[in-house]
RODO-2510 file (C-alpha; in nm, 4 decimals, decimal comma):
residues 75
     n   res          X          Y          Z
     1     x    -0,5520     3,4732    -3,7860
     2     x    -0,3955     3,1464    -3,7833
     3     x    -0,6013     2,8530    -3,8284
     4     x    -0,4462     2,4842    -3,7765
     5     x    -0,6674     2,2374    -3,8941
     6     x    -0,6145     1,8220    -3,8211
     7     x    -0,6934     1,5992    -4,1127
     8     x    -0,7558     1,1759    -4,0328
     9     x    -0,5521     0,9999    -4,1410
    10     x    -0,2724     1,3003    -4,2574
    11     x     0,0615     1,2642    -4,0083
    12     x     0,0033     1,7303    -4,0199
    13     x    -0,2188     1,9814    -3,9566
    14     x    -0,3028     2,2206    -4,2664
    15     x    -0,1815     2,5677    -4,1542
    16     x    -0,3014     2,8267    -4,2970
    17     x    -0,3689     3,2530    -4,2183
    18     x    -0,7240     3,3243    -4,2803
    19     x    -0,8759     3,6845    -4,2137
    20     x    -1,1828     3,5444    -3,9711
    21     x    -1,1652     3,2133    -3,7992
    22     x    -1,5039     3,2167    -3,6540
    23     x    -1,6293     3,2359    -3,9998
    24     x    -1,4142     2,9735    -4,1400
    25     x    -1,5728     2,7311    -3,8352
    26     x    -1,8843     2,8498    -3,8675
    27     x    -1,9165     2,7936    -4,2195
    28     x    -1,7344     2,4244    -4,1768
    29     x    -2,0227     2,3171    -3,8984
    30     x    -2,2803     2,3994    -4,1833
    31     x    -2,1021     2,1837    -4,4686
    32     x    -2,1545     1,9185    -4,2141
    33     x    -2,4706     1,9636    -4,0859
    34     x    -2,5708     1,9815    -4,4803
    35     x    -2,3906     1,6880    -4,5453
    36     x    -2,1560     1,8425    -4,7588
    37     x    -1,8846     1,6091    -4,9135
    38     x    -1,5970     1,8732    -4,9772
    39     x    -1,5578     2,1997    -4,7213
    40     x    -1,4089     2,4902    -4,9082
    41     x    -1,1536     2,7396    -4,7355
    42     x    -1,0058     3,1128    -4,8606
    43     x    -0,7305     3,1529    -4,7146
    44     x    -0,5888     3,5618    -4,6427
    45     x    -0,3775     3,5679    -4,9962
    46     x    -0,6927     3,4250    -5,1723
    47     x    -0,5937     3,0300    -5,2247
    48     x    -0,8872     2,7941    -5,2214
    49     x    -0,8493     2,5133    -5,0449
    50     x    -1,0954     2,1960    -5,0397
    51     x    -1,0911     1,9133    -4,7771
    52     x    -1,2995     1,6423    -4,7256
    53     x    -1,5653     1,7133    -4,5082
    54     x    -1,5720     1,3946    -4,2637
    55     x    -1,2267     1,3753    -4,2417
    56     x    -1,1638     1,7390    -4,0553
    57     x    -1,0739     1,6286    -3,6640
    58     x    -1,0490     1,9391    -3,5323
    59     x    -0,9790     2,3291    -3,5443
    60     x    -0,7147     2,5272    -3,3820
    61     x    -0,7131     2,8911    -3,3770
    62     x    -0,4071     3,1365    -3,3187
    63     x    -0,3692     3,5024    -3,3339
    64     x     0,0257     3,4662    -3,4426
    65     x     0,0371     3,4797    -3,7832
    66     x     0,2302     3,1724    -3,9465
    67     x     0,5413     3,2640    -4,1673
    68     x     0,3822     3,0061    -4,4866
    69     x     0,0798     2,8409    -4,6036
    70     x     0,0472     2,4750    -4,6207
    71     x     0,1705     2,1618    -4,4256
    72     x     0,4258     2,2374    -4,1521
    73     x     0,6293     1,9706    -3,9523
    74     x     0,5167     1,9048    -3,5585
    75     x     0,7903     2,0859    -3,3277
***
């Protein structure tokens, strides 16, 4: 699935394919509740990717699958 994810103070979302979204949130909503300072995400081709924890605005899920990983420009 596609997950778009908003960043403070970043101008674009991160964009990335992971294989189960629900996990991915679930797993975010502990690092915070635990106070975690970096959330950790594996993305479908296996990349790691850390962001800070407090700095995630929000979550957007899509069943389309994006053509890339990474930052993408707002159409």
């Amino acid at each position: 699935m596609r997950l778009r994810i908003g960043v403070s103070e970043a101008t674009k979302e991160l964009d990335i394919e992971v294989a189960d979204s629900d996990a991915v949130i679930a797993a975010y909503e502990k690092a915070a509740e635990d106070g975690a300072r970096m959330f950790w995400i594996e993305e479908s081709a296996g990349e790691r990717l850390g962001v800070v924890t407090d700095k995630i605005l929000y979550f957007a899920v899509d069943a389309a699958s994006p053509t890339g990983v990474g930052f993408r420009p707002d159409n």
